[in-house]
N, C-alpha and C positions, 0 to 999 in steps of 0.2 A: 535471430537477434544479430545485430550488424557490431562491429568492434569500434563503436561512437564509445567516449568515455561518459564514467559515471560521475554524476553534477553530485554534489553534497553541499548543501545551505548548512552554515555554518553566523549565529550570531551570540555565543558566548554561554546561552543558555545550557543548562545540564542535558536537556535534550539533543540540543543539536550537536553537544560535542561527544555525546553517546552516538550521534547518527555520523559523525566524523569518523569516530573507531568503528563503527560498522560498515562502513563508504571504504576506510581503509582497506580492512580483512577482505572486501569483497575484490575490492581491486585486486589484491593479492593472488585470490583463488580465481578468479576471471582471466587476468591477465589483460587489465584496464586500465590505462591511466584514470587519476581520478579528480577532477576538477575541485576546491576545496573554495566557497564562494562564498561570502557575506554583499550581502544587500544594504547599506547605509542609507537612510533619507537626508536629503542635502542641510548640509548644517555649517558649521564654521569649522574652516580647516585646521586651525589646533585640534579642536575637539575633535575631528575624526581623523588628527594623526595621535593621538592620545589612543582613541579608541580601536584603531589600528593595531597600534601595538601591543595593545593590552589580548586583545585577539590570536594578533601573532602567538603570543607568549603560552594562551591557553591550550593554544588547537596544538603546539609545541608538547605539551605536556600529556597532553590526549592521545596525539599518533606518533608523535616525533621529530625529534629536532630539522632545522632543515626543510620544511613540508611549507609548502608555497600558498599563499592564500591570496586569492584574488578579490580585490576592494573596486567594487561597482555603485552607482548611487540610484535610486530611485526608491516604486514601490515593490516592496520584497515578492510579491504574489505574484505580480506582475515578469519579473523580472528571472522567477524562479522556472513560470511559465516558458519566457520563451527560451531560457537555458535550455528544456525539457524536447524540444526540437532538435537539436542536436546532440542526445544522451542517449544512454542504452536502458539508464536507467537514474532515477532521481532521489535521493537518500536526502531526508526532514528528521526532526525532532516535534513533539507538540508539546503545548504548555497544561495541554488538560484541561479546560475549563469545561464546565459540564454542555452537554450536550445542547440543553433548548437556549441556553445562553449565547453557545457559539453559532446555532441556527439564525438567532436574533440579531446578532450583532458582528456576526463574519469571524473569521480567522484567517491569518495566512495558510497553515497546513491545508485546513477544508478549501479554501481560495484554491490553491494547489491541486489536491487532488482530483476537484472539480474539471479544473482546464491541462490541465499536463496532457502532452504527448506523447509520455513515454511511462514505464510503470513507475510508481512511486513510493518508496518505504517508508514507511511510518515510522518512529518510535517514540511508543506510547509511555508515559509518565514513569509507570512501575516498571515497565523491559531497561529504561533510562539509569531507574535508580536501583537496579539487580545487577545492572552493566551485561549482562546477558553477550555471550558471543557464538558465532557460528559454528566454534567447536565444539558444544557443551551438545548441540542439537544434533539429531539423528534423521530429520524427515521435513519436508516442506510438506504441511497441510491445508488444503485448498476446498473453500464453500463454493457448490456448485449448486443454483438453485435450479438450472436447464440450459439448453441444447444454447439457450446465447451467453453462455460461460464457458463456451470453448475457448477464447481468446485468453480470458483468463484460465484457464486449466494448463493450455499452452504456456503461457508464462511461468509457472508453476515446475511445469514438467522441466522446461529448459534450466531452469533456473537448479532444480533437484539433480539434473543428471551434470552438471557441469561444477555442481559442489561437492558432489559423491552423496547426495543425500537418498533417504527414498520418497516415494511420494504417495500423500493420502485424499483422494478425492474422497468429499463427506457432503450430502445431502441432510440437512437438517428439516427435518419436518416440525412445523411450529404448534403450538396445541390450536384446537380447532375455534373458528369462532363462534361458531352453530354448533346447536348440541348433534352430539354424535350416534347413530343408529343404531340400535340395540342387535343386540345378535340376531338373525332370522325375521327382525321387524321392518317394518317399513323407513326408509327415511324420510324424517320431520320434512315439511316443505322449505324447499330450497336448498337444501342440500345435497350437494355435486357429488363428496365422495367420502365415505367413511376413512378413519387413521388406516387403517392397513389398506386400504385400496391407494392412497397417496405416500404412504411408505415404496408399495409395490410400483407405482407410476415412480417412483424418486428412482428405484433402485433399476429400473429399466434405464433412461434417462442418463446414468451415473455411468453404467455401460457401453452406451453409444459416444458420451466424453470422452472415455477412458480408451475406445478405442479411434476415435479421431486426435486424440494427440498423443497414442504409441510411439511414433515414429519417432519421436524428440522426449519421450517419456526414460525416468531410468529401470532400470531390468524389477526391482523393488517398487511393485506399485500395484495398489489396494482401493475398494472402495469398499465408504461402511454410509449406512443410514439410521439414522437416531433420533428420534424424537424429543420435543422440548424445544423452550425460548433460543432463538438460533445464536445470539450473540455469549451467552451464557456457554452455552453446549459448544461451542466452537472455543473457545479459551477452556475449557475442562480439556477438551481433546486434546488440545496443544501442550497443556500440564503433564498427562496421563502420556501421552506418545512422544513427548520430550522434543517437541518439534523445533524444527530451528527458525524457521518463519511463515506465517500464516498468512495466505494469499485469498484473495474478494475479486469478483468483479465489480465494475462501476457500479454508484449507487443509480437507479431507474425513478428515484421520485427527487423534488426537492430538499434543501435541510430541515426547512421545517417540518415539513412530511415525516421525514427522517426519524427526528427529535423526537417528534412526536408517537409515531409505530414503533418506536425502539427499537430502529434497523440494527444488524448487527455491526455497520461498520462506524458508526461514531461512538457503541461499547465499546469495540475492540480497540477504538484511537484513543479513547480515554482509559479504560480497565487493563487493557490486554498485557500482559507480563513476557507477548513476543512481539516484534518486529512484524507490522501488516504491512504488506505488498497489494497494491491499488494498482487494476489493469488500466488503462485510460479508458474514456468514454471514447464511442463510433465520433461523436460528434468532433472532437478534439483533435483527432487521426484524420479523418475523411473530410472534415470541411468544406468547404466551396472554395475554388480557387483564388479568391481574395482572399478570404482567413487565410487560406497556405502560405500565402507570399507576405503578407505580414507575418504571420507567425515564422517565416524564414527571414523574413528581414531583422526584426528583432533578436532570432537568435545568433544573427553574423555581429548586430552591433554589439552581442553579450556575450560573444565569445572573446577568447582575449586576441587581443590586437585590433580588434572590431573597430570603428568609427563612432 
């Protein structure tokens, strides 16, 4: 991880000023400056020196006196994004709206997580309104569904040995779609692999993680596999193991896909009662040389002093 500072979107809401004190403490234990950014849509300039200050006054009250808030105009998604090129890391708030609603009709957060270049923290409705801090937790726990979650297990690991936390790679195994093979009998047609043969593949799998990101990993670090609905089973764990934030790799389908499979990461942005850490997407990172240099030119104009 490079020492770029940490972006934090900040627009008034309970979320976001919950992801303000969590941007804060992080900067803190990091040893990051930390960017403190509202996105305005262009309006009348009373109204957004009104709204200016009204901001100032909150995100004051949030982290403390004194704390700089930088006022940029556009569309917030847009804007959060190309912040996200220049960060180590990107700290959000969400407003919760359910799942197929926000697949249908967009959001900033998911807008965000989507395209960001750098990882990004969620905080979800309920971590929001517990105010939840990184003291109270003991472990960063991370879903690893296979061998292309190393990125994200990396993030995880760094993120765990540099907070003093420990770390828990967890393969969830979802229940089956196809009936499942009887003991000693044949498997029904078209069925690949019975629960304990896909347990046993997870817990192989978890292994080879585990030891591709030892190296940045902290000396505390465990892997478990567990059966059951993954978004569900990954907020129990975090309850049960007191985790301080619960890490995903990118989502691999659309939102609507999403919404609809009941992936575990738009439960965990809506349910989750901890702080979700979002790897970026390959696409987002590696792009073709024209996305890079836009998404570099955008983030010079959004950094401050920018043009």
């Amino acid at each position: 991880m490079s020492t770029s500072p940490i972006v934090c979107g900040v627009d008034g809401s309970r979320g976001s000023l919950a992801a303000a004190r969590l941007g804060s403490a992080l900067g803190q234990r990091l040893a990051r400056h930390v960017d403190f950014v509202h996105v305005a849509v262009p309006a009348e300039e009373r109204y957004q020196r009104e709204k200016s200050a009204a901001l100032q006054a909150e995100l004051a009250k949030a982290v403390g006196e004194h704390t700089p808030l930088r006022i940029t105009t556009g569309a917030p998604a847009e804007r959060l994004v190309a912040a996200s090129w220049h960060a180590s890391l990107l700290v959000i708030g969400t407003r919760g709206v359910g799942a197929l609603r926000r697949a249908l009709l967009g959001s900033v957060s998911a807008a965000v997580v989507h395209s960001a270049a750098a990882p990004v923290i969620v905080i979800p409705p309920p971590a929001a309104e517990s105010q939840w801090t990184l003291v109270e937790g003991r472990g960063v726990l991370c879903g690893v569904r296979d061998d292309h979650d190393v990125a994200c297990a990396g993030t995880a690991a760094w993120l765990a040995r540099e907070l003093g936390l420990g770390l828990t790679l967890v393969h969830v195994v979802p229940p089956p779609r196809l009936p499942v093979a009887p003991p000693g009998g044949a498997p029904p047609p078209g069925l690949v692999r019975s629960q304990a043969e896909e347990a046993s593949a997870a817990a192989r799998g978890l292994e080879r993680v585990a030891c591709a990101v030892a190296p940045s990993a902290p000396r505390l670090t465990r892997t478990r596999v567990v059966e059951g609905p993954v978004g569900p089973q990954l907020e129990r764990l975090a309850v049960d193991d007191d985790a301080a934030l619960v890490s995903l790799g990118p989502s691999r389908h659309g939102a609507l896909a999403g919404a609809l499979a009941r992936s575990p990461l738009p439960y965990l942005m809506r349910r989750g009662s901890r702080p979700v850490v979002i790897s970026p997407t390959p696409e987002a990172v590696l792009g073709d040389r024209g996305r890079f240099m836009r998404g570099r030119r955008d983030a010079e104009r959004a950094a401050p002093g920018g043009s």
